[in-house]
C-alpha positions in Angstrom: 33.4 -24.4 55.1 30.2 -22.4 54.4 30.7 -18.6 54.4 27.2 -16.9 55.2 26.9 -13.5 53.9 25.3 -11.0 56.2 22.1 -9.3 55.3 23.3 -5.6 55.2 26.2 -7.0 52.5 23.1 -8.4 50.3 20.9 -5.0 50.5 23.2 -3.0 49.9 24.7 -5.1 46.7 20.5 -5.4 45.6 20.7 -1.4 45.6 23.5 -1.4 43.4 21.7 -3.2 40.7 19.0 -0.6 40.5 19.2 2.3 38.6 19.0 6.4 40.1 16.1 8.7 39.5 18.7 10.5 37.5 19.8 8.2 35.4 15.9 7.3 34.8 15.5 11.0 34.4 17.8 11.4 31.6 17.0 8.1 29.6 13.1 9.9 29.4 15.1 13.0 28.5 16.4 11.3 25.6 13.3 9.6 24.4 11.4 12.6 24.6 13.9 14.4 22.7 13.4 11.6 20.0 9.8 11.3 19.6 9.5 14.9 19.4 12.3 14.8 16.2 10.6 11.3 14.7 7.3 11.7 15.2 6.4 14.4 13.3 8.3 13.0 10.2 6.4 9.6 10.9 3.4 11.6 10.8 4.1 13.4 7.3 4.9 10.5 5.6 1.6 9.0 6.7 -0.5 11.6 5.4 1.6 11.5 2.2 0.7 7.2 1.9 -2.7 8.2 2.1 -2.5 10.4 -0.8 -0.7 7.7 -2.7 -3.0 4.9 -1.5 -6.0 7.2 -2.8 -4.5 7.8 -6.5 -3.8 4.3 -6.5 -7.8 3.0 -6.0 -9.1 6.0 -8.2 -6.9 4.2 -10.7 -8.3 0.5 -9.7 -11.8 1.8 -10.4 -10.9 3.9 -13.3 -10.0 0.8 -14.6 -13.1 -1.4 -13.4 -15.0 1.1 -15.3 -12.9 1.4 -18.4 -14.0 -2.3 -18.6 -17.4 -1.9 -18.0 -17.3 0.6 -21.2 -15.7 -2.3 -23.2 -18.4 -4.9 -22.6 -21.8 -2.7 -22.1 -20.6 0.1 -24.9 -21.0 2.8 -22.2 -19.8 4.4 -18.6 -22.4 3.7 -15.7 -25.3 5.8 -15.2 -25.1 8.9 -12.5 -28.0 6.8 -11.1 -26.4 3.5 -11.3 -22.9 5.0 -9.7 -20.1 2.7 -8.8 -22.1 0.2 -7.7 -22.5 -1.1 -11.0 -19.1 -2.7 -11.6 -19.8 -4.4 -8.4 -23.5 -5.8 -9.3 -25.3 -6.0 -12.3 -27.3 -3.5 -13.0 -31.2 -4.0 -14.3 -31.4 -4.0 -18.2 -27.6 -4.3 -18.7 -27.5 -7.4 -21.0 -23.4 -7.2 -21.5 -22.5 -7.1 -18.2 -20.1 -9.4 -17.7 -18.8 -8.2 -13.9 -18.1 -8.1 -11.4 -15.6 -5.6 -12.6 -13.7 -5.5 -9.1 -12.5 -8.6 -6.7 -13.8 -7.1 -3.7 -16.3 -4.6 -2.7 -16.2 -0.9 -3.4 -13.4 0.9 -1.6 -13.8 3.4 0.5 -11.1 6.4 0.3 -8.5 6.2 3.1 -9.7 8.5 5.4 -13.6 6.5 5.3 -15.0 8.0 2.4 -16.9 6.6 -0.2 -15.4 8.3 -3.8 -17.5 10.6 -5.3 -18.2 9.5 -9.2 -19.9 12.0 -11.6 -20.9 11.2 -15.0 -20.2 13.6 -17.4 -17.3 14.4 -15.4 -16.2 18.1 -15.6 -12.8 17.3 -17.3 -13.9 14.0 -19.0 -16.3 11.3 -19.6 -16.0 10.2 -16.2 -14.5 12.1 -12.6 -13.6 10.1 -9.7 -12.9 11.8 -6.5 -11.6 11.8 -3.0 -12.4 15.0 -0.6 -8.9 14.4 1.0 -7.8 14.2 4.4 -10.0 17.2 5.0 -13.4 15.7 3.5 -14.3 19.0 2.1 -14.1 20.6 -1.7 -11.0 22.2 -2.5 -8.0 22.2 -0.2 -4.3 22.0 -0.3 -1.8 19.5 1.0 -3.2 16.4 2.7 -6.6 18.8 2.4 -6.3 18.6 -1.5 -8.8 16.6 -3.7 -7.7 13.4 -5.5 -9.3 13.5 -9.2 -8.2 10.8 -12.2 -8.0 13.7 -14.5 
């Protein structure tokens, strides 16, 4: 025996499998209430990873250069700059670089670091501008310095 099924029974059981606009309503409701509790926490911590991810290449290339000192018997020029723990600079018969695996870094907002010979609280100052790219600031805005 083969029961047929009329097509009023099948559209209205297809419109029970669909949600309301209400229901829809309030599930947005909820995510909205989410995001807007999350998101600005997500975003903190990200500007705070930035700061971290900053000290930790200021400390990579305080490093490269520490180890330029040990084999040329000096810190690179304020003319030669960071670039010479990357390539050899002219008339630099110790040089025994490249002082870093890869090429310079930039900062993690884009920057290149700013690298100053005597440095103003050593022999050497690195710096990061911050989030905010300009001297000075607080917060995310602060500068990075390895002194």
């Amino acid at each position: 025996m083969i029961v047929r099924r009329s097509f009023a029974h099948g559209a209205k059981r297809a419109a029970q499998r669909g949600f309301t606009l209400l229901e829809l309503l309030v599930v947005m409701a909820i995510i909205g209430l989410l995001a807007g509790y999350v998101g600005p926490r997500y975003f903190a911590q990200i500007g705070k990873s930035e700061v971290k991810a900053a000290r930790a290449q200021i400390d990579a290339l305080e490093k490269a250069l520490d180890q330029y000192r040990l084999d040329t018997g000096h810190y690179p020029s304020q003319d030669q700059g960071l670039a010479a723990i990357i390539k050899k600079p002219a008339n630099e018969p110790r040089w025994d670089g490249p002082y870093l695996k890869k090429d310079l870094p930039m900062d993690p907002w884009g920057r290149p670091f700013i690298y100053k010979i005597p440095g103003e609280r050593g022999e050497f100052e690195l710096v990061s501008l911050g989030k905010d790219g300009v001297a000075g600031g607080t917060g995310e805005a602060a500068d990075i310095r390895n002194n």
